[in-house]
SEFIBA-885233 format. One record per residue: residue in three letters; x, y, z of N, C-alpha, C in turn. Coordinates in pm, whole numbers, always signed. Layout:
<sepas>
SEPA    r     n.x     n.y     n.z    ca.x    ca.y    ca.z     c.x     c.y     c.z
SEPA  ALA       X       Y       Z       X       Y       Z       X       Y       Z
...
</sepas>
This chain:
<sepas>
SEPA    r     n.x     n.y     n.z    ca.x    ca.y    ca.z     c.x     c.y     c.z
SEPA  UNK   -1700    -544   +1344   -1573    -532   +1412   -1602    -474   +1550
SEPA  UNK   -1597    -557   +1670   -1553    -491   +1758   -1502    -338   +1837
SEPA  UNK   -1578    -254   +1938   -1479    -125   +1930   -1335    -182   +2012
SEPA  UNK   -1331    -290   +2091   -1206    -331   +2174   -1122    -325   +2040
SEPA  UNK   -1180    -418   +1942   -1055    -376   +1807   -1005    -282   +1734
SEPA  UNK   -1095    -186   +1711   -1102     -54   +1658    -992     +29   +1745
SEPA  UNK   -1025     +10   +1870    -920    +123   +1961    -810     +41   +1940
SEPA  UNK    -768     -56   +1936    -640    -150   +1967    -579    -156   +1806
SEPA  UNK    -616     -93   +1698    -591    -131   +1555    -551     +53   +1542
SEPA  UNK    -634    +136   +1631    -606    +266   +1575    -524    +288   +1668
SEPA  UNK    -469    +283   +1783    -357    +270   +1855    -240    +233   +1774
SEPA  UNK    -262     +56   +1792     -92     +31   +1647     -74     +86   +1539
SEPA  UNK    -179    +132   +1460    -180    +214   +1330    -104    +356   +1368
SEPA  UNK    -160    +426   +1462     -96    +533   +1484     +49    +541   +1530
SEPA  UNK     +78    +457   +1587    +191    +430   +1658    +301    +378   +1553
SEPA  UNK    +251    +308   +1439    +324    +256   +1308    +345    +366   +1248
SEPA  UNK    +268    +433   +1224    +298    +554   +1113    +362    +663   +1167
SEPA  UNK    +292    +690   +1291    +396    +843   +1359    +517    +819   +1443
SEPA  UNK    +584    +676   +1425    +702    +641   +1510    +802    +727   +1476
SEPA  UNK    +824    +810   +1369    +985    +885   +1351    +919   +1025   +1317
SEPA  UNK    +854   +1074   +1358    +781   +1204   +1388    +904   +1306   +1426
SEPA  UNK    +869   +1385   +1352    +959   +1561   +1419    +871   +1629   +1530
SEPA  UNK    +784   +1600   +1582    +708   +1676   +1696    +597   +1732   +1692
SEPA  UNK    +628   +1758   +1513    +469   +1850   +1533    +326   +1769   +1498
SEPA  UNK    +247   +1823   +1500    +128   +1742   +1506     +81   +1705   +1357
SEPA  UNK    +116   +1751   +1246     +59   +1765   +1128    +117   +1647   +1062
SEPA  UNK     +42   +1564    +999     +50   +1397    +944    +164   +1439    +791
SEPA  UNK    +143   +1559    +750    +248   +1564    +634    +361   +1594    +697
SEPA  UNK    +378   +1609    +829    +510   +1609    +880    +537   +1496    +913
SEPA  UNK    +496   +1458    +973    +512   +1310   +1066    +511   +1178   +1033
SEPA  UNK    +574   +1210    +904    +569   +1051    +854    +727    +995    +811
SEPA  UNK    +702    +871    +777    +856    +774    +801    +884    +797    +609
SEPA  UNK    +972    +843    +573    +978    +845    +448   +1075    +718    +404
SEPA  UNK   +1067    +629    +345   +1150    +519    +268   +1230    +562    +172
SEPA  UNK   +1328    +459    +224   +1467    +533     +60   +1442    +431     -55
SEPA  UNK   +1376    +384     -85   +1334    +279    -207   +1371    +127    -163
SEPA  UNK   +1430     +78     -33   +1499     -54      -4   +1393    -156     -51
SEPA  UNK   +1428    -275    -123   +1317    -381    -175   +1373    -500     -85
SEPA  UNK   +1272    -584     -60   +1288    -650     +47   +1188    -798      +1
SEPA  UNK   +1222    -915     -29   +1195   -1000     -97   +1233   -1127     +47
SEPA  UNK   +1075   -1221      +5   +1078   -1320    +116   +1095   -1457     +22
SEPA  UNK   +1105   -1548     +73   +1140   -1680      +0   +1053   -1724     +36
SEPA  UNK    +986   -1814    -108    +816   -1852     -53    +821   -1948    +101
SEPA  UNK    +914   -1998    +130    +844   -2094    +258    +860   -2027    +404
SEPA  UNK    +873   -1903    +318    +895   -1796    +481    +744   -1712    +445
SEPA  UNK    +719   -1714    +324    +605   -1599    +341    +484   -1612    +464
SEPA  UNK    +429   -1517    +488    +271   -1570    +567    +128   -1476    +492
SEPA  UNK     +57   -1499    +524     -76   -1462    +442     -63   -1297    +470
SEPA  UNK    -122   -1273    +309    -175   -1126    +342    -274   -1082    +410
SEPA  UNK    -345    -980    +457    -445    -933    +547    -545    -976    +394
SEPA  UNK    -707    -968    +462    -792    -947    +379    -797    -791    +309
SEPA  UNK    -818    -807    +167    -823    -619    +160    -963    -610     +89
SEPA  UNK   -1032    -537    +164   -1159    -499    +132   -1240    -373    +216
SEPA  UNK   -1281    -320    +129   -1378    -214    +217   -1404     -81    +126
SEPA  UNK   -1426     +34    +189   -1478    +121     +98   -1390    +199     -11
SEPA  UNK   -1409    +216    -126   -1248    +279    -235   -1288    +433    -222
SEPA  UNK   -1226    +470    -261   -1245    +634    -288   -1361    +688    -371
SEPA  UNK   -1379    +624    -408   -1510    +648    -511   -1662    +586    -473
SEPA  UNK   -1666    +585    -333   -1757    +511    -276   -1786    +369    -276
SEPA  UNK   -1745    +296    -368   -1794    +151    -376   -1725     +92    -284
SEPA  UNK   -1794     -78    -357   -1757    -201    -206   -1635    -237    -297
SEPA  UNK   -1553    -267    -227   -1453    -345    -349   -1375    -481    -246
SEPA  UNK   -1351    -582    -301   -1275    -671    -175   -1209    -776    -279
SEPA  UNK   -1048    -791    -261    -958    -859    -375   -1017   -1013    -330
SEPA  UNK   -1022   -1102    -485   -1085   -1238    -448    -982   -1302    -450
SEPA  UNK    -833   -1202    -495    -712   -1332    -453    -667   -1417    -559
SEPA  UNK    -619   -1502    -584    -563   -1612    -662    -486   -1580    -772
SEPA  UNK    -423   -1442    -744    -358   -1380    -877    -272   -1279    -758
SEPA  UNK    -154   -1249    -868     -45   -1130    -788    -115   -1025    -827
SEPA  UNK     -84    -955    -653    -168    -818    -651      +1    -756    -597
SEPA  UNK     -21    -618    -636     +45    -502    -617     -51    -413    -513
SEPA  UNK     +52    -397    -368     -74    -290    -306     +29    -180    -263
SEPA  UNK     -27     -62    -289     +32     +54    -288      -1    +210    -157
SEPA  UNK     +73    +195     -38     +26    +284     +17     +60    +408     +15
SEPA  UNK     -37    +534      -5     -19    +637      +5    -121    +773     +27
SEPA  UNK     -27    +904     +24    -116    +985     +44    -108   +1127     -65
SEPA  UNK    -202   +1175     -35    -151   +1301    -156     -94   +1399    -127
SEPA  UNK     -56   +1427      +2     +48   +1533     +26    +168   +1469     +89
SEPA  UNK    +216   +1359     +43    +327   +1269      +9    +426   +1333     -82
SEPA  UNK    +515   +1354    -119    +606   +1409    -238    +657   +1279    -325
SEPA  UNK    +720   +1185    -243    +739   +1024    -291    +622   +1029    -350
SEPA  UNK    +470    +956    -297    +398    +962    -381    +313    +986    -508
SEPA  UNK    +357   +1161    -471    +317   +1202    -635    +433   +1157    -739
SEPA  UNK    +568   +1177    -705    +628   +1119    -800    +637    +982    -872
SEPA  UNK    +588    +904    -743    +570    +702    -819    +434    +719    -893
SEPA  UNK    +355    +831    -878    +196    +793    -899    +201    +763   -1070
SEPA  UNK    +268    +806   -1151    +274    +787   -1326    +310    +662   -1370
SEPA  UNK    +434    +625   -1243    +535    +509   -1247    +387    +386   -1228
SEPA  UNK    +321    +375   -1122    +223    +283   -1069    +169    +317   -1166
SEPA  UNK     +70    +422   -1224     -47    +410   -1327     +23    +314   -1422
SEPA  UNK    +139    +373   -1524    +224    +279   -1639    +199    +112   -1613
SEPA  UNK    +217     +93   -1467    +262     -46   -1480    +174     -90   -1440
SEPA  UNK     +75     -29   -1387     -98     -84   -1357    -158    -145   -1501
SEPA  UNK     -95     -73   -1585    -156     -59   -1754     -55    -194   -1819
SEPA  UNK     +31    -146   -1806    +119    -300   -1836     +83    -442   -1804
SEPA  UNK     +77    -474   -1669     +61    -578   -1603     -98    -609   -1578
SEPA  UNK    -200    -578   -1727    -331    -548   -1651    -380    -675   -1590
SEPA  UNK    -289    -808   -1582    -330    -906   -1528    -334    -950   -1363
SEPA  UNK    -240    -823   -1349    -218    -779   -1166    -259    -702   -1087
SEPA  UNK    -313    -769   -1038    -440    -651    -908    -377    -554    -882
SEPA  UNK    -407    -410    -904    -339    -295    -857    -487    -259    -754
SEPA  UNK    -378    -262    -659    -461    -175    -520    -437     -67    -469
SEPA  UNK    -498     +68    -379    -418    +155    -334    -457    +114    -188
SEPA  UNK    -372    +195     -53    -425    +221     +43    -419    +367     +91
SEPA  UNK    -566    +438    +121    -473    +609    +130    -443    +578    +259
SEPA  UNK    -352    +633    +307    -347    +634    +436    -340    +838    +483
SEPA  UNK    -371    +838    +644    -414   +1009    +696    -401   +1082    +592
SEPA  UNK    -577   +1098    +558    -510   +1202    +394    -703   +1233    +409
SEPA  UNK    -703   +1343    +335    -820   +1404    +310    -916   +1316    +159
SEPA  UNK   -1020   +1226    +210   -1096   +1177     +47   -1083   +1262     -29
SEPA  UNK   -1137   +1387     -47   -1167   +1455    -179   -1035   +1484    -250
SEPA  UNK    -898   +1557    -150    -749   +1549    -169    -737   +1430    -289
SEPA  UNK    -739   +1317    -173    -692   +1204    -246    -758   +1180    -390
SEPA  UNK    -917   +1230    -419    -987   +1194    -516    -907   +1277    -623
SEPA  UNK    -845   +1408    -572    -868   +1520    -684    -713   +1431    -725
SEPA  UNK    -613   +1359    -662    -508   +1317    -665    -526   +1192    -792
SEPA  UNK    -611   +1086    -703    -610   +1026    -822    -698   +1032    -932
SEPA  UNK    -773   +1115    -979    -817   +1191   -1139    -655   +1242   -1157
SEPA  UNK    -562   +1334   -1115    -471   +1409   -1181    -387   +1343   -1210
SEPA  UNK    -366   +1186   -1139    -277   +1084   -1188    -337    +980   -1266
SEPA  UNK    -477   +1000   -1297    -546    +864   -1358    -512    +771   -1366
SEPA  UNK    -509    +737   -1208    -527    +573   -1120    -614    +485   -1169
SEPA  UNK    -544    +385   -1225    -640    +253   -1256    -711    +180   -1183
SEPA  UNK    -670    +178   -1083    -683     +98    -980    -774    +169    -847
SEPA  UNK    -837     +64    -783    -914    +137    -670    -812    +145    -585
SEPA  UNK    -880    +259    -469    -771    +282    -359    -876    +259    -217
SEPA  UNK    -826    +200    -140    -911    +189     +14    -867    +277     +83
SEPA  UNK   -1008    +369    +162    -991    +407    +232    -980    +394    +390
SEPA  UNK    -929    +287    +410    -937    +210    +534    -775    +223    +600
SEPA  UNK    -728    +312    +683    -602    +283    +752    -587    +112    +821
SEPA  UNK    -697     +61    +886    -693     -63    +943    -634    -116    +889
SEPA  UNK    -628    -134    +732    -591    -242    +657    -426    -267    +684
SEPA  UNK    -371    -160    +734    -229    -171    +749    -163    -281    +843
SEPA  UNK    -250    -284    +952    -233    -328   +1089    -202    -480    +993
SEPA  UNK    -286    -549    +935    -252    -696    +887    -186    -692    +831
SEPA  UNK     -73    -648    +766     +80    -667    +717    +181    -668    +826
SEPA  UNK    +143    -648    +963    +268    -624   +1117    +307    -755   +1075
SEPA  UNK    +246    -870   +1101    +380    -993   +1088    +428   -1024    +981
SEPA  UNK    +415    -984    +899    +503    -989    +736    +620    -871    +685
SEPA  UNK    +556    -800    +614    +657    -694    +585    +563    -563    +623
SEPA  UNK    +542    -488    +734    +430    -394    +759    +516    -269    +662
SEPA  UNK    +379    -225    +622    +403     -73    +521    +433     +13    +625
SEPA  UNK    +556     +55    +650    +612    +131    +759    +651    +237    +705
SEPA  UNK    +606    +294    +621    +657    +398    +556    +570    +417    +460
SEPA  UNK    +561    +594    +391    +466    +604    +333    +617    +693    +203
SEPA  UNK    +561    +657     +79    +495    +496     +14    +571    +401     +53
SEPA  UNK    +504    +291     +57    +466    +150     +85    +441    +108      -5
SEPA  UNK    +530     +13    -112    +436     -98    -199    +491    -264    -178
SEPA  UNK    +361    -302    -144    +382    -459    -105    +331    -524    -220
SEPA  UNK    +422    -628    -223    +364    -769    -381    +285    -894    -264
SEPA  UNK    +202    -923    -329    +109   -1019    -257    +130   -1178    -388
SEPA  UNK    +171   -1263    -383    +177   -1361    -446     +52   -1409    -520
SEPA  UNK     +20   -1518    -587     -79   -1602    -658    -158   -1663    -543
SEPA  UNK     -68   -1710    -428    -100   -1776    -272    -155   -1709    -154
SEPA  UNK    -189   -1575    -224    -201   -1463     -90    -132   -1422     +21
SEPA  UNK      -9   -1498      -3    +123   -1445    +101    +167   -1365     +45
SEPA  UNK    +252   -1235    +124    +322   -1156    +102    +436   -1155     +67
SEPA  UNK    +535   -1164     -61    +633   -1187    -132    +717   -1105    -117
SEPA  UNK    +685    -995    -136    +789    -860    -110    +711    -692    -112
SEPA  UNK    +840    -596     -53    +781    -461     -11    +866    -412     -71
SEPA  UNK    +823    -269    -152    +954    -170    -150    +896     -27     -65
SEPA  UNK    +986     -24     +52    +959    +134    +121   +1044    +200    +101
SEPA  UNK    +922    +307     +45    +973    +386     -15    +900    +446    -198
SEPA  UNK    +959    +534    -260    +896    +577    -359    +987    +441    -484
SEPA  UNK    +882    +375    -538    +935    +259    -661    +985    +316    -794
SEPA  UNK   +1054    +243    -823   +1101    +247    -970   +1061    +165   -1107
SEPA  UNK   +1022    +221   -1185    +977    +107   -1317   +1104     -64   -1295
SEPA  UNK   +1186      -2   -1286   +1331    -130   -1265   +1256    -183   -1121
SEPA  UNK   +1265    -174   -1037   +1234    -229    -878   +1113    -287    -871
SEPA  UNK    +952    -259    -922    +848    -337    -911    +838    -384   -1046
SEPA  UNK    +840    -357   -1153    +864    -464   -1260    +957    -567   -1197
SEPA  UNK   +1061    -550   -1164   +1163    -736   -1151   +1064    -767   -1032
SEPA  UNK   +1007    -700    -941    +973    -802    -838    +841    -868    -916
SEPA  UNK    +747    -830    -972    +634    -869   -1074    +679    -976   -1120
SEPA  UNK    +813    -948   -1218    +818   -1065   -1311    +887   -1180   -1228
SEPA  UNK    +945   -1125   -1133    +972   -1263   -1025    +883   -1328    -905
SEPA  UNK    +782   -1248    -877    +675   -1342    -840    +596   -1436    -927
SEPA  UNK    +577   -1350   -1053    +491   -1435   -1147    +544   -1529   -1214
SEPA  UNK    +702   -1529   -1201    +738   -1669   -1251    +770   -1777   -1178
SEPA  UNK    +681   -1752   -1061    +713   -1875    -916    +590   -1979    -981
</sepas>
């Protein structure tokens, strides 16, 4: 990757996430909190998801091969939304084990996040890559932390809920992507 991209990806990244900021400098302040709104595209509007791949929290390589509905989930551990969906996501990670559960941490401390997901025993890997955000801007961008986007069978982006999810809200969107 490029550094012309790197500065131009951590620019919009920053600028995405700290847009409704109270002033102060600290990332558990400064973030866009979601009221749960779900937001559903009609397949001939969707457009492709970003590639998601790169390093998980646990050191490994991990990169989705696609051709199945993925669930991607952004967050952080000094989130309050977050910790509360984190049981809700494990449950339905366990339910749906046929659906890619992904995380993304976003401005958050690794070891935080590690000790976070052991205390929620996350099924699923989580990337530690903020970049990854930037490739959801022309679809439904995770503008808010939590962020959970449905990625289709097609690798287009189907739908988002920003904001903290509900067993009712990503179950129907699940069972209504997967019955496209």
């Amino acid at each position: 990757m490029s550094f012309r991209f790197k500065v131009i990806a951590s620019v919009i990244g920053l600028a995405l996430l700290t847009s409704c900021g109270g002033g102060s400098s600290s990332s558990q302040e400064n973030f866009v909190a979601g009221n749960g709104s779900v937001t559903f595209i009609k397949i001939e509007k969707r457009i492709d998801a970003p590639v998601l791949s790169g390093t998980t929290l646990s050191g490994t390589k991990y990169k989705f091969a696609g051709n199945q509905l993925a669930v991607v989930n952004v967050w952080a551990s000094w989130c309050s939304p977050c910790r509360a969906e984190a049981p809700t996501l494990a449950a339905l990670a366990r339910k749906y084990n046929k659906v890619a559960f992904i995380g993304i941490l976003t401005r958050d401390n690794p070891a935080t996040a590690e000790a976070f997901q052991r205390r929620f025993s996350l099924p699923y890997p989580t990337l530690i890559d903020d970049s990854l955000l930037i490739g959801f801007k022309g679809s439904l961008p995770a503008n808010a932390i939590p962020s959970t986007v449905v990625i289709d069978k097609n690798g287009k982006v189907a739908a988002r809920i920003s904001g903290e999810i509900t067993v009712a809200s990503l179950s129907d969107l699940i069972e209504r992507v997967s019955a496209e």
